[in-house]
C-alpha positions, 0 to 999 in steps of 0.5 A, a space after each residue: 910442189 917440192 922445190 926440186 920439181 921443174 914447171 911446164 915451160 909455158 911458151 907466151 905467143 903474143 905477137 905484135 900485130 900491124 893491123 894494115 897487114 892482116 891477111 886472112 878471111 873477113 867477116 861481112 857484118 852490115 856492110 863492114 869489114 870486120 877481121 879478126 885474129 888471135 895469138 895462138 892459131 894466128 888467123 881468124 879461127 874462133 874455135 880453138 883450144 889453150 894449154 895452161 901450166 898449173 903455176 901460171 895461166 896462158 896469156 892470149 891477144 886477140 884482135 879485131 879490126 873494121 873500117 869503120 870506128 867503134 867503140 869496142 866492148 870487150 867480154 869474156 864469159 859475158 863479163 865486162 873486160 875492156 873498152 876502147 874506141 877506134 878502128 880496131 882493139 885488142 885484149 891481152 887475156 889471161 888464163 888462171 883457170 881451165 875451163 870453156 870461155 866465150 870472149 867477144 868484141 863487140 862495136 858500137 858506132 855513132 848511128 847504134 850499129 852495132 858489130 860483133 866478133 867471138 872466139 870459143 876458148 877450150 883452156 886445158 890444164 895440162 898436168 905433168 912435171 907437178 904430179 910425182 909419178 913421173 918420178 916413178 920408172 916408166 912415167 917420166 914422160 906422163 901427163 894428162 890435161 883437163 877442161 872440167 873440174 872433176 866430178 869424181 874423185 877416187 882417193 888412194 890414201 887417207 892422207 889424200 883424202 883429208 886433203 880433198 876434204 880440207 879444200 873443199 872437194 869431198 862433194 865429189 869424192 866417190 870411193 877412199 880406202 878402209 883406212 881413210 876415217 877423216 874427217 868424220 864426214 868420210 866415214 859418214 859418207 862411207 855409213 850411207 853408201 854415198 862414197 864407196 871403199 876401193 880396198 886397203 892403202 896397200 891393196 886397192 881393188 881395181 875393178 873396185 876403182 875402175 867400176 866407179 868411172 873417176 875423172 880423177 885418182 889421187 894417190 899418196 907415194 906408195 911404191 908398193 901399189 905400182 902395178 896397180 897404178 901402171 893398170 889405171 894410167 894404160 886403161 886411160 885414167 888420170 893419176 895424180 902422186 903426191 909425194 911428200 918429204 918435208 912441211 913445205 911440201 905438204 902446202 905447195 901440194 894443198 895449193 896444187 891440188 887447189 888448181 887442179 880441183 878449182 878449189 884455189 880459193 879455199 886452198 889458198 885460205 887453207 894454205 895462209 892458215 897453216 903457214 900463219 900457225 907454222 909461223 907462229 911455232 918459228 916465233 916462240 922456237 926462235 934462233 935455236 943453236 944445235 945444241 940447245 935442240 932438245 933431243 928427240 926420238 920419235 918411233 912407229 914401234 919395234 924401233 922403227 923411226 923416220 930420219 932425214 927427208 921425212 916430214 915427221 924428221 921435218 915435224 921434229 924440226 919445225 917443233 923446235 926438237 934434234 930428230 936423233 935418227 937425222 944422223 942414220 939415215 933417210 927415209 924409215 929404218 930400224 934403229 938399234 937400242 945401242 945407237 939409241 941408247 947412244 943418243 940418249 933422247 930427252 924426248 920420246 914420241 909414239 903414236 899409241 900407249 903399246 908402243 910407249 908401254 914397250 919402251 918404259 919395260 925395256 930394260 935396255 932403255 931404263 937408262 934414257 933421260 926421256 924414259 928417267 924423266 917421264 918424257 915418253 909422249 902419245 900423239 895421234 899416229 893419225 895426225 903426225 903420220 899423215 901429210 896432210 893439213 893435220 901436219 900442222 896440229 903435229 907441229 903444235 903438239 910436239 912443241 907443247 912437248 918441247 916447250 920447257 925444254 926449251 925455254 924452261 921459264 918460270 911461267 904458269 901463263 894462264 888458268 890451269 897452264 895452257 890455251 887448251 886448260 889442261 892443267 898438265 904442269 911441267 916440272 915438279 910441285 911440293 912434296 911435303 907442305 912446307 908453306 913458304 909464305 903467306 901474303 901481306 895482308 892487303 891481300 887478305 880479302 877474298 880470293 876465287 881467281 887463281 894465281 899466274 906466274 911470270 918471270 919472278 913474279 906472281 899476280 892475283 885479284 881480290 875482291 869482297 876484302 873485309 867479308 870476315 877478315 881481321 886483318 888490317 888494310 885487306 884491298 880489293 886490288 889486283 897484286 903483283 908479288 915477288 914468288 919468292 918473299 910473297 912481298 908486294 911490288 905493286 898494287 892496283 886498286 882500281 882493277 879487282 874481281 874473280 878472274 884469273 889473268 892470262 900473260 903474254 908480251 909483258 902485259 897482263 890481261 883481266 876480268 874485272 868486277 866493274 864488266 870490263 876486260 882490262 889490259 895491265 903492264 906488268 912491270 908497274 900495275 899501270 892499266 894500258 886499256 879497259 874495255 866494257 864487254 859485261 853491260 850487266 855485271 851484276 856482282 860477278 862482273 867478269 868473272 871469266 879467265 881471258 884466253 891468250 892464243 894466237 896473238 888474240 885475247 878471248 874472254 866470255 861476257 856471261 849475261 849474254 854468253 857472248 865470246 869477244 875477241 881483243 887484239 892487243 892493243 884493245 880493238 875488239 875484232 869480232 864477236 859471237 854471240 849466243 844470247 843467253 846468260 851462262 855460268 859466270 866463271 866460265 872460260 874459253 879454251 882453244 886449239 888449232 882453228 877451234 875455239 870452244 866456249 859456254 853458251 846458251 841460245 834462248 835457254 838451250 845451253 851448249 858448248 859452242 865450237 866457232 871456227 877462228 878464221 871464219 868466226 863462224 859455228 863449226 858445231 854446238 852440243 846441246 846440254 839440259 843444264 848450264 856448262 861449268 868451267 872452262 873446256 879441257 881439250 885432249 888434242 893427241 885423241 881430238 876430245 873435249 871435256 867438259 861439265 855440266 851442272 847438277 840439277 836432280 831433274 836434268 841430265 847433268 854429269 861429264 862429257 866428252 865430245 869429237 873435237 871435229 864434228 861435236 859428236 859425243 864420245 861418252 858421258 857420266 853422272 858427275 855433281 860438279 862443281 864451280 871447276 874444270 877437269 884437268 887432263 895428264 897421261 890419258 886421265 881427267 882428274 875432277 872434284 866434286 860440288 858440295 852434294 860430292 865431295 868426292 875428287 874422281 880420276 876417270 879414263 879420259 878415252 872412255 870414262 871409266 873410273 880409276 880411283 875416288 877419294 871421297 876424304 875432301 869434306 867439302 866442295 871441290 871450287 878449286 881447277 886442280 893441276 897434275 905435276 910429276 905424278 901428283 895432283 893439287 885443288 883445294 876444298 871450298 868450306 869453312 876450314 878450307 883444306 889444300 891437297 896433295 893426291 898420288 894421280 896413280 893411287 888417289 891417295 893423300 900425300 899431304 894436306 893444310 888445313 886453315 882452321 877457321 878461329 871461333 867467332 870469325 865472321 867468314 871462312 877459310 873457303 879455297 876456291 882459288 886455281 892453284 899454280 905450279 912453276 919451278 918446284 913451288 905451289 902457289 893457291 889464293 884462300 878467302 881471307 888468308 890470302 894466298 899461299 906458297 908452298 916449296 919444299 926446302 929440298 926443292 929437288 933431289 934426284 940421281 943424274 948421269 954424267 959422262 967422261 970426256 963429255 963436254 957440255 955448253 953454258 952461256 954466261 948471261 951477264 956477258 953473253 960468253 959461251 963456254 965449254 965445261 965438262 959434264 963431269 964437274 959440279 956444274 956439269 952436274 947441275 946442269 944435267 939436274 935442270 934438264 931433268 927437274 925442268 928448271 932453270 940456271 944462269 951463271 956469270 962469268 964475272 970471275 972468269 978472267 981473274 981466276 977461271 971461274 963461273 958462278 951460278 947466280 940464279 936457280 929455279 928464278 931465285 937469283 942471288 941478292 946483291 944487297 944482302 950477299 945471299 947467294 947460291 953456294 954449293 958443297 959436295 958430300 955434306 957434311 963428310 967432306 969440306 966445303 970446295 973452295 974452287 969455281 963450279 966449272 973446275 970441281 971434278 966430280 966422283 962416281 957416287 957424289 952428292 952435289 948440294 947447291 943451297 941458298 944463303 950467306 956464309 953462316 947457312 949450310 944445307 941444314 938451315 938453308 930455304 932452298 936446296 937442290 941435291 944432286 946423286 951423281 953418277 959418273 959412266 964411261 963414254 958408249 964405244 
């Protein structure tokens, strides 16, 4: 329970016994003395009752004696305890559980004699200081005891009763309130008359309540039902108030709840589940400083927001994120636009698109870096308004809105972004098609997996080289290349396939053609393990994109849609397996304990729902044809999407299915293709198969359309992403054609067409995922190899800076931290990361000598020390002369135009490969 709550004293009698002095009454058994005695009534009683806390059980001794030695047997509920030979024995006894108990001591002598002594325990759990209505006025003093597991429950609250059904106690719920809708099995119940509803969360009917004779009420901290609860306890039924005010609190009363239900087991398991995810979110937040919080403003509507001693403030926390209305207070207030404005969130979340529709036509809000730069996200109100199990996916949703905040990387992990293939990107991609590159041409074969990112560097596998290339040298391989230059680092021949590798921990995880999941280091190509998983790789081999999520690696084999699960260094852990063959690029996703997959049982296909902890099927949604892609998971709304082959005669087409009970939510006719749908701001964008060459936006809630595209001309192979509004595929034809589309209008931003030359023997096919990571597009064409498109001006963009205000840069070559002020050329900068998403360092290697801080990395491109090319900067070219001083020391003016640009001393902004324009505007500190 919470940590300022005190436990029942539990006082132990256990008493030293001298057998020679027992006094008190005998029992004559074959002629033998036989005494006995326990610790709490302290005399031969073998009917008696125990007060056990909930934290503790209560230990008891008992005793029995004779003239005669035995050898004593001791039982409690007719299982063996204890043995001992003598005259006499005792058995110290613990109590974890209430309940009714039969212990006895039974004597065996050496002529098959045989005596017996018994005691019936009556253990009550008594329950007190650990329920929070005795925090309540009038009930200080209030407790109840139980000596049965209740066998009907009334639940006040809808976060209580996803609490009783998440232990594993929904079998004895009988009534809940009009609110409570999870999980699913409640409203079910609630369909077929099995639970009753007792009224709304704050108008409980009490005869309703009452009528239903629970032995147990279970309520959230609502002051507001005061009366009613002050009915229920004088008519003599047992309350229990919950009363949260942080994330802790949460567990401690999951595992409370556990005891009291005789539900520990699974409470227990619960518990460790949560806390191992928990953990998991505290690992990658890390040792975050104050001011490295993203600032976050989290609402209800109307400006009403939680503060300090709130969980959803701990939520906030726990996600990495500075709670900004912490600092007004406790509990939920209304906050003014002018405080919040003050504040100046980086982030805002709202539990519904009303709420987040009022903030963006707010015109005292324009201003907000969270509203400039899009950062306004919707969360279920269900699952971060609710203390209950859920608090967790809340946890792991607001860091998923953090995360670049964060830790802004250069990192694109995994096919299409993240563990839930969502191919929602951070930042911003190209706006024109300015190609940066094109890879060697070792690289030249053909390309159906997608490019990953990580750290400066970029790594793909080729396979089938020399299908109708040209080029020379073209090798199956796996490549890693530097992001900026397409230069090759390393190379290795003996890794090459179609899957998309996953990232994490420095090593690489892949599917290769031969059936294995290998395991690379990315540092130098050498493979650390290779596992055979596909017994019959046919020409696909693996073909499937590895999953990294939760420290585990996951990966489907497709002859047999079998899920497998690898820990890091190897070890496959556990499997599931459906049997049949399925779609050989078909790719696993996951989130919270689910994961979701293709699979095919003796020639039904379905998409599979196995839970992580048990490896067992949580659900599975049967399909006429065979799963495409990977699933999309939409975790704010708990929906998965995913397609289904099109074959004239079948039902085929789009579904979205309940993430909890695999109900389906609603489906469309959709000729899909070889990729999976990308899902941004609540719609899913799809291309078609080559019957459609269409790419279609839907509403991802309910399916309708929004737009169509029908120019594509071929079919749509390629996963897109979404970044800043804009969504990236490419069309697998002869004349290969990457795209650009406006993800509100569907119209062509821009496009690159690979013109196949006559004569050629194969094509120019796109049917690579692309990936999108500080500013650059990089997407993989058969027998071209793959393709970096950047924009020379990779961000432009107004920022506000404000006087008197100074912000914090560390210094990555010594680790120095320093105050600058946010009016200067860096300060500038700085704000530009924050709004465009990418990352800066500086050095402070001129600092002693002349004060000075230079930037020595944007966007991961990094300054070179062989060639002297460098980040330089200049304000309002090409009017004013170039600044001959520090960027930490330029002070800027209202209306400047601060110009960082990439080069040697003969490049300006005019001629340089990478420029960032920075409009800024200089305001006067909020009073």
């Amino acid at each position: 329970m919470r940590k300022s709550r005190s436990l029942i004293v539990c006082i132990l009698l256990i008493a030293s016994v001298f057998l020679l002095q027992l006094a008190g009454p005998t029992l004559a058994m074959n002629g033998d003395n036989i005494s006995q005695w326990n610790s709490v009534t302290e005399d031969t009683s073998d009917h008696f009752s125990v007060d056990i806390c909930i934290d503790k059980g209560r230990e008891v001794e008992f005793v029995v004696s004779s003239n005669l030695s035995y050898t004593w047997i001791w039982l409690v509920n007719e299982e063996e305890i204890k043995e001992s030979e003598g005259t006499s024995s005792n058995l110290s006894y613990v109590f974890e559980e209430y309940g009714i108990y039969n212990v006895s001591a039974v004597g065996k002598g050496e002529n098959e004699s045989a005596e017996c002594a018994s005691w019936n325990v009556t253990v009550s759990l008594v329950i007190g200081k650990e329920n929070d209505l005795t925090e309540i006025e009038g009930f200080e003093n209030y407790t109840f005891s139980l000596s049965k597991r209740p066998k009907r429950i009334v639940s006040l609250a809808p976060s209580c009763t996803e609490t009783l059904f998440a232990i594993g106690a929904g079998e004895s719920v009988v009534g809940v309130t009009s609110f409570c809708n999870y999980p699913p099995e409640v409203v079910n119940k609630v369909n077929n008359g099995e639970i009753e509803v007792i009224g709304g969360y704050s108008t409980p009917d009490i005869d309703k309540i009452t009528h239903l004779n629970p032995d147990i009420i279970v309520a959230a901290h609502n002051p507001g039902i005061g009366d009613v609860i002050s009915s229920l306890v004088e008519s003599g039924y047992n309350v229990i108030d919950l009363h949260s005010t942080d994330i802790e609190d949460i567990i401690d009363e999951i595992r409370f709840m556990g005891k009291v239900l005789k539900c520990r087991d699974n409470a227990t398991n619960l518990v460790n589940e949560l806390e191992n995810r928990l953990e998991r979110v505290k690992e990658k937040v890390g040792p975050l400083e104050e001011e490295e919080r993203p600032r976050v403003f989290y609402t209800c509507g109307n400006f009403w927001t939680p503060g300090n001693d709130t969980f959803i403030n701990d939520v906030i926390s726990a996600a990495g994120g500075k709670n900004i209305a912490a600092n007004y207070g406790s509990g939920y207030f209304q906050i003014s636009p002018v405080d919040l404005t003050e504040e100046n969130p980086q982030v805002i979340i709202c539990p519904s698109e009303s709420t987040r529709e009022q903030i963006l036509t707010d015109n005292q809000l324009c201003t907000l870096n969270a509203v400039k730069y899009g950062r306004i996200y919707v969360i279920n109100g269900d699952i971060i308004c609710r203390p209950s199990a859920r608090i967790v996916d809340a946890v792991e949703t607001v860091y998923g809105y953090l995360d670049m905040l964060i830790k802004p990387t250069m990192c694109y992990p995994t096919l299409q972004y993240n563990a839930q293939r969502t191919g929602d990107v951070p930042g911003k991609g190209p706006v024109t098609s300015s190609l940066l590159w094109q890879s060697p041409n070792e690289t030249h074969g053909c390309i159906q997996a997608g490019p990953v990112v990580h750290d400066g560097k970029m790594y793909v596998e080729t396979w089938y080289s020399g299908m109708g290339g040209e080029d020379s040298g073209e090798t199956n391989a796996l490549f890693c290349l530097d992001v900026d230059s397409g230069e090759i680092v390393w190379m290795n021949e003996a890794v090459f396939g179609a899957s998309t590798a996953a990232i994490s921990d420095g090593r690489l995880f892949i599917g290769t053609m031969n059936g294995n999941i290998t395991s690379v280091n990315t540092a130098n190509g050498e493979i650390l393990w290779s596992k055979k998983i596909e017994a019959n790789p046919s020409w696909y081999g693996v073909a499937s994109s590895p999953l990294v999520f939760n420290e585990m690696i996951y990966v489907l084999s497709f002859s047999d849609g079998t899920l497998h699960a690898f820990s890091f260094d190897g070890t496959e852990q556990w499997n599931f397996s459906t049997g049949g063959q399925i779609f050989c690029y078909s790719s696993p996703s996951a989130y919270g304990d689910k994961i979701f997959f293709a699979g095919n049982d003796d020639g039904q296909h379905a998409l599979y729902c196995v839970n992580l902890s048990s490896h067992e099927e949580v659900w599975k949604f049967t399909t006429e044809t065979e799963i495409r892609g990977s699933p999309t998971i939409w975790t704010e709304e708990g929906m998965v999407f995913f397609t289904t082959r099109y074959m004239y005669t079948k039902e085929y087409g789009i579904y979205a299915v309940n993430i909890t009970s695999g109900e389906e939510i609603w489906h469309k006719k959709h000729k899909s293709s070889w990729a999976s749908p990308a899902l941004s701001n609540g719609k899913l964008f799809i291309g078609g198969s080559s019957a459609d060459t269409t790419f279609y936006c839907y509403n991802a809630k309910n399916g309708s359309l929004i737009w169509e595209n029908k120019e594509m001309g071929g079919a749509i192979d390629s996963s897109p992403v979404v970044a800043d509004g804009k969504v990236y595929f490419g069309t697998s034809e002869v004349d290969g054609t990457v795209y650009a589309l406006d993800a509100t209008s569907g119209l062509i931003l821009w496009n690159y067409t690979l013109y196949t030359p006559l004569g050629f023997g194969g094509g120019y096919n796109v049917a690579s995922h692309p990936a999108i990571t500080n500013c650059t597009l990089f997407i993989g064409v058969d027998n071209i190899g793959v393709l970096a498109f950047r924009d020379s001006v990779f961000w432009e963009g107004e920022v506000a800076v404000t006087k008197n205000t100074t912000v914090n840069v560390t210094a990555h070559n010594s680790g120095e931290s320093y105050g600058i002020n946010q009016t200067t050329a860096l300060g500038a900068l700085d704000a530009a990361a924050e709004a465009g998403r990418f990352n800066y360092t500086v050095s402070d290697e001129w600092y002693a000598s002349w004060g000075s801080l230079t930037v020595d990395s944007i966007a991961g491109k990094k300054n070179d020390p062989v060639t002297w090319d460098g980040w330089l900067y200049w304000v309002n070219y090409p009017d004013d002369p170039m600044p001959m001083v520090g960027v930490n020391l330029y002070e800027v003016k209202d209306g400047d135009v601060v110009t960082f640009y990439y080069g040697g001393m003969s490049t300006t902004p005019d001629n340089a490969p990478m420029v960032l324009k920075i409009h800024v505007h200089v305001q006067s500190p909020v009073l």
